[in-house]
C-alpha positions in Angstrom: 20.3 17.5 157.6 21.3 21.0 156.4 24.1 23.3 158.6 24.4 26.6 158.3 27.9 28.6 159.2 26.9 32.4 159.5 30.0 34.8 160.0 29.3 38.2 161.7 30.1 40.1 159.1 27.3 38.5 156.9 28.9 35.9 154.7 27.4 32.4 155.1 28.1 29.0 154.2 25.8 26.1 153.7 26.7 22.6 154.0 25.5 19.1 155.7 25.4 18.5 159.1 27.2 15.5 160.8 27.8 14.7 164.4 25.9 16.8 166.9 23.4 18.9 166.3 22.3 22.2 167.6 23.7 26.2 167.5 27.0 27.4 168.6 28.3 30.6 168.5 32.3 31.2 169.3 35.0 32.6 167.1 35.5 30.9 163.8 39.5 29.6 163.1 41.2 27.5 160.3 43.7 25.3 161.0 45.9 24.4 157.5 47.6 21.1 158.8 46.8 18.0 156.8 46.5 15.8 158.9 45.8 15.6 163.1 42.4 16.7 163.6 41.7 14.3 166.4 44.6 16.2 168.2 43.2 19.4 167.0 39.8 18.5 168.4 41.2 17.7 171.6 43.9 20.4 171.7 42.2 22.6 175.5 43.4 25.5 173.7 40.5 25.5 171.3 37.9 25.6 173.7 35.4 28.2 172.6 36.1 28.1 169.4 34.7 26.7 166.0 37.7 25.3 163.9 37.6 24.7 160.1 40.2 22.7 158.5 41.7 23.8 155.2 42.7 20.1 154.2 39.2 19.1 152.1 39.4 15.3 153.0 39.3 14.8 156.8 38.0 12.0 158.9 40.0 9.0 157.1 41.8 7.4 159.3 39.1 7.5 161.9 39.4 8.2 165.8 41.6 6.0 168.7 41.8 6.3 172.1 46.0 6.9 171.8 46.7 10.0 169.8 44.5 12.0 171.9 45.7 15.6 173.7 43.0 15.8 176.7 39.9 13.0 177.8 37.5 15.6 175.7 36.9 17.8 172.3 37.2 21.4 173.5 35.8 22.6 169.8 32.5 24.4 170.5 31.7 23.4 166.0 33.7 21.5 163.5 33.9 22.5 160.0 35.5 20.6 157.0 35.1 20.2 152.7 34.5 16.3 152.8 33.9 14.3 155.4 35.2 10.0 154.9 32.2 7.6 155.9 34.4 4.6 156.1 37.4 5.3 157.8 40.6 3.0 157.1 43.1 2.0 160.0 43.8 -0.6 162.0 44.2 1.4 164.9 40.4 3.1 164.4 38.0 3.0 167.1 34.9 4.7 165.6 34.4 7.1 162.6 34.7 11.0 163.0 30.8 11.8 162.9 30.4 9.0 165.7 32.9 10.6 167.5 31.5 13.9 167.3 27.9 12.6 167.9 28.9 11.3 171.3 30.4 14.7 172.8 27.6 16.2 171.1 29.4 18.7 169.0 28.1 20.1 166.2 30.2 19.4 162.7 29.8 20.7 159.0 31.1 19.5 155.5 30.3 20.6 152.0 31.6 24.3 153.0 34.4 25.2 151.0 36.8 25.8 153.9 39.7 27.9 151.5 37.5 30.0 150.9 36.7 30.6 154.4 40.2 30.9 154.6 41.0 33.1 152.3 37.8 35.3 153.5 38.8 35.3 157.5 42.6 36.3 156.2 41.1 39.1 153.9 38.4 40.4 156.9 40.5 39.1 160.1 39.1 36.7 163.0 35.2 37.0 164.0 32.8 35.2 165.5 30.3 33.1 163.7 27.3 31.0 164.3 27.2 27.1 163.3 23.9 25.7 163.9 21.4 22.9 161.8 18.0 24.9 163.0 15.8 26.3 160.2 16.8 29.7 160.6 17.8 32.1 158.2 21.1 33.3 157.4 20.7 37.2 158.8 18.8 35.2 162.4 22.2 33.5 162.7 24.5 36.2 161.8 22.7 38.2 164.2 23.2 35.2 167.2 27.1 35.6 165.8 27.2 39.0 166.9 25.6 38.6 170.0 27.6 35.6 170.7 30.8 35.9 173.1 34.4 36.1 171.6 37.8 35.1 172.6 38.8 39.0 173.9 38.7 39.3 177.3 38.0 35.5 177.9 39.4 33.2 180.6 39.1 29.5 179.4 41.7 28.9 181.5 39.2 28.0 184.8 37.7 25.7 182.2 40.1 23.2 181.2 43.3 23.5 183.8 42.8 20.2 186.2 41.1 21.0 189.4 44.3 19.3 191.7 47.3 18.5 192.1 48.7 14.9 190.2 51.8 13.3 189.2 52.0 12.7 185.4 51.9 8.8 184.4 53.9 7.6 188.0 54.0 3.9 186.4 55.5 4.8 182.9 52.4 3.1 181.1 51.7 6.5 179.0 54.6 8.3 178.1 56.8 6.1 176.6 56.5 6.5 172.4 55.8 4.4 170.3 57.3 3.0 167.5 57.3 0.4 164.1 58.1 -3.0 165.1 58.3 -6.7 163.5 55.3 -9.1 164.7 52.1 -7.1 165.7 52.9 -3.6 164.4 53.8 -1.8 167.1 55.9 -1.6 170.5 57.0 0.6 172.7 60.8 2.3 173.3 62.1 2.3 176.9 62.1 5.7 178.8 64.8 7.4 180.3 65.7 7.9 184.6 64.0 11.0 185.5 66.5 13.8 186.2 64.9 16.8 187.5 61.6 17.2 188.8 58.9 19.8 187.9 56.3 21.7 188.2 54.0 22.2 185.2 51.0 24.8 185.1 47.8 23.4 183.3 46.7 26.4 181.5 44.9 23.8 179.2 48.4 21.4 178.9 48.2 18.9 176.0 49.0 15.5 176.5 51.9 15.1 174.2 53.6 18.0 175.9 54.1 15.9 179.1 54.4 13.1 177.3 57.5 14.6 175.7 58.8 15.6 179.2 59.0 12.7 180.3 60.5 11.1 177.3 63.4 13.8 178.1 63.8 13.1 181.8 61.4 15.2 183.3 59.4 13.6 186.4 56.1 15.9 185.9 53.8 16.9 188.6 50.9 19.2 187.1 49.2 21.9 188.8 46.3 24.1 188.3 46.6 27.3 186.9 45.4 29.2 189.9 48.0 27.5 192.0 49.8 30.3 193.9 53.7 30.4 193.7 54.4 29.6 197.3 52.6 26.6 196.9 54.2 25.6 194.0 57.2 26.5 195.7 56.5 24.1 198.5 56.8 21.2 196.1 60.4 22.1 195.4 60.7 21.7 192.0 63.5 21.7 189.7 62.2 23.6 187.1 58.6 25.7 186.0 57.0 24.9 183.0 53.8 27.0 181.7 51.6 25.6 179.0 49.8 26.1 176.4 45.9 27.3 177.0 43.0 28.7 175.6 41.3 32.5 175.7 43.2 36.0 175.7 46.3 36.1 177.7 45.0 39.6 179.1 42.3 37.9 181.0 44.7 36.3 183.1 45.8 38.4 186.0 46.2 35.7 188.7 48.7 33.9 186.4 50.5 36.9 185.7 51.2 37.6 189.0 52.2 33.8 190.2 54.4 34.0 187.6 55.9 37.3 188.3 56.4 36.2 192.2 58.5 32.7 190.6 61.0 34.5 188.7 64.4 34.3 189.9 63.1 31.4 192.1 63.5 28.5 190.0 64.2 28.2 185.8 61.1 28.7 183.9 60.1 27.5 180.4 57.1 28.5 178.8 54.7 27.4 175.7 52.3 29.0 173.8 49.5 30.8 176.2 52.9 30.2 178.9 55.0 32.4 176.5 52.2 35.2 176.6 51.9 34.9 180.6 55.6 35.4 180.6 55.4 38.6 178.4 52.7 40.0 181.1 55.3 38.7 184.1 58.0 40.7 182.5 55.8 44.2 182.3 54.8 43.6 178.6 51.3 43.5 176.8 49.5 41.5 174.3 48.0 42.2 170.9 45.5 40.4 169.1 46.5 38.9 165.7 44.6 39.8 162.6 43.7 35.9 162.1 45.8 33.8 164.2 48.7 30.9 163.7 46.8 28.0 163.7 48.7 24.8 161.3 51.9 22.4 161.0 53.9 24.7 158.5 54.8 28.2 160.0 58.5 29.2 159.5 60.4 30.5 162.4 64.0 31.6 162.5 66.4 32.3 165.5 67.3 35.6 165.6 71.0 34.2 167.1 71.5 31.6 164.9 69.9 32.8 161.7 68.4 29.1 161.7 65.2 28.6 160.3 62.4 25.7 161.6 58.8 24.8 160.8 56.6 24.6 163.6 53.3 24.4 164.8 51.5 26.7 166.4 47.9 27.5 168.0 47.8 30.7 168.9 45.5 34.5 167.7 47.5 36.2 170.5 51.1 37.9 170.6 53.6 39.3 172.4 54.3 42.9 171.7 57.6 43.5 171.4 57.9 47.0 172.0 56.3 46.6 175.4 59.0 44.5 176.9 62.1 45.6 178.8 65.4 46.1 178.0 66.5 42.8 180.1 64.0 40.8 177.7 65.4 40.0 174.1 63.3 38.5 171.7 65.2 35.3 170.4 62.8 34.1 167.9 60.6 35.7 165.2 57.9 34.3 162.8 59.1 34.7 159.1 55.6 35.3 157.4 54.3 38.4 159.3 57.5 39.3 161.9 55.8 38.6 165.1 57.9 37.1 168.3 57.8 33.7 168.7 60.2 32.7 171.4 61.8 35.5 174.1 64.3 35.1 176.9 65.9 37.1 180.1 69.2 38.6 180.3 70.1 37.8 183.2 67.4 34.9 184.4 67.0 31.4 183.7 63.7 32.1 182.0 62.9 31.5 178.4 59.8 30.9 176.2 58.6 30.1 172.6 55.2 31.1 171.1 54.7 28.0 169.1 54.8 23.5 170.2 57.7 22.2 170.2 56.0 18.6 170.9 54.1 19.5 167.3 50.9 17.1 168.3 50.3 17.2 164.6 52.9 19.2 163.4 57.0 18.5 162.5 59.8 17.9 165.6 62.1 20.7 164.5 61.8 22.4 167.9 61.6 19.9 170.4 65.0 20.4 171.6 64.0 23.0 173.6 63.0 20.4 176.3 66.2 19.8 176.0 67.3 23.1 176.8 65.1 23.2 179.6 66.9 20.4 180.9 70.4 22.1 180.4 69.0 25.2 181.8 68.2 23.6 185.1 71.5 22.0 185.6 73.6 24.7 185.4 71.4 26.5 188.2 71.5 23.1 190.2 
């Protein structure tokens, strides 16, 4: 069956369909990591979105129920160069087109996904229309258009948890896993929990709280409209935001919750957290001309001169002109100068734009759960 991918601004690609069928209509992102695109599908913080990868062979190693980042894709369309009928692992539970066919999402290869690339980094971020129909290119252009973006969108309400829960009470999910003699695989013991927090779901990926607990952290998760006095109640050690979907600017109700915590306990924010925290401070968003979406994006710290790679998921930032004197920016992206990591003077508040638990991605930054961890026992 034949897919069509029509970008608003005219340009189309044709290709072949696999997994779902259908139209969808969202804005149209590339991700350049090589490998990880079951993490990418279920990453929350893609939800509305259709995401090509720049890597041309994808789907060869298959799909499990392990390396997962949320129980569901979130993609609204998938689009790759080559798609692998036969995957080859031993921990493969079912191909990527049967994967795709049972959440009924739409998927697309045979589209030369650089060029797309190099097209949405020439013309910026837009929505597009991926859909198998028989309709012509200008009919799905047009649908593009009409179609709803990512500005002024709150995802949020759609993938933060609806209640309250602790994160993995037994220790049966956290603990990572590693190489061992016999069967392949085993797992390393976890450390006693040392502090207890509070994590806002903005659209939180698994690994993240996986990683929290692997440093110590006992996790209870919230919902992102969770009010700060009830948080509060729960007397945490510590707030963490995460990561999410949509435009930061959509999110007044988080702004302010945050806003009403600070000073009240130590706060680390991710991602979408990182851009609630700008708002909490009195700052502002802008949207980027195409987005950070991959494994490979340099950051250095502006007090160490210390460069890492990092992965990111983000078309929103930070504006650093719009934030107070008693913010400084601590970290900066090396391609195009935006902030990626901020922290207060004089508050036991600090952020990072990009993943530190890199779910694909390298571990460069993942001691900043360590940090959070330091950060909450001096203020204990």
């Amino acid at each position: 069956m034949k897919a069509l991918l029509a970008l608003e601004d005219d340009r189309f690609f044709e290709g072949e369909s696999f997994g779902g069928t259908g139209t969808q209509v969202g804005e149209i992102c590339f991700n350049t990591a090589m490998t990880g695109y079951q993490e990418v599908l279920t990453d929350p913080s893609y939800c509305g979105q259709i995401v090509a990868m720049t890597y041309p062979l994808i789907g060869n190693y298959g799909i499990n129920s392990l390396d997962r980042e949320s129980r569901s894709p979130h993609v609204r369309g998938f689009v790759i160069e080559e798609l692998t009928d036969i995957p080859s692992n031993w921990r493969s539970e079912m191909s990527l087109d049967e994967y795709l066919r049972k959440w009924k999402i739409s998927g697309a290869q045979g589209i030369d996904t650089r060029a797309l690339a190099r097209h949405l980094r020439t013309r910026g971020a837009m929505k597009a229309c991926l859909t198998t129909e028989e309709i012509s290119p200008e009919e799905a252009a047009q649908r593009a258009i009409e179609g709803e973006g990512v500005i002024g969108m709150d995802y949020v309400r759609e993938v933060s948890t609806p209640e309250i829960y602790r994160w993995d009470p037994e220790d049966k999910l956290s603990a990572p896993w590693s190489i061992t003699s016999g069967n392949g695989g085993g797992k390393r013991t976890l450390p006693p929990i040392r502090f207890h927090i509070a994590a806002y779901d903005y659209g939180i990926k698994e690994n993240i709280l996986r990683l929290l607990r692997q440093k110590g952290f006992g996790v209870t998760v919230v919902p992102a409209s969770t009010i700060a006095e009830e948080v509060l109640a729960l007397d945490p050690d510590g707030i963490f935001l995460s990561n999410g979907p949509g435009d930061p600017a959509a999110l007044p109700y988080a702004h302010k919750t945050v806003h009403d915590l600070m000073g009240k306990k130590p706060v680390f924010g991710i991602c979408l957290g990182h851009q609630i925290l700008g708002f909490a401070f009195g700052g502002s968003t802008f949207k980027l001309k195409f987005g950070h979406r991959g494994a490979n994006q340099p950051v250095k710290d502006l007090r160490s001169g210390k460069v890492a790679i990092t992965a990111q998921n983000h078309g929103f930032a930070v504006d650093p002109h719009s934030l107070p004197p008693n913010v400084e920016v601590t970290h900066i992206n090396l391609n195009d100068g935006t902030v990626e990591g901020m922290r207060h003077k004089e508050l036991p508040i600090f952020s990072v734009q990009y993943h530190p638990e890199a779910a694909p991605g390298p571990h460069d930054a993942s001691y900043f759960f360590e940090q959070f961890a330091d950060l909450i026992e001096k203020q204990g």
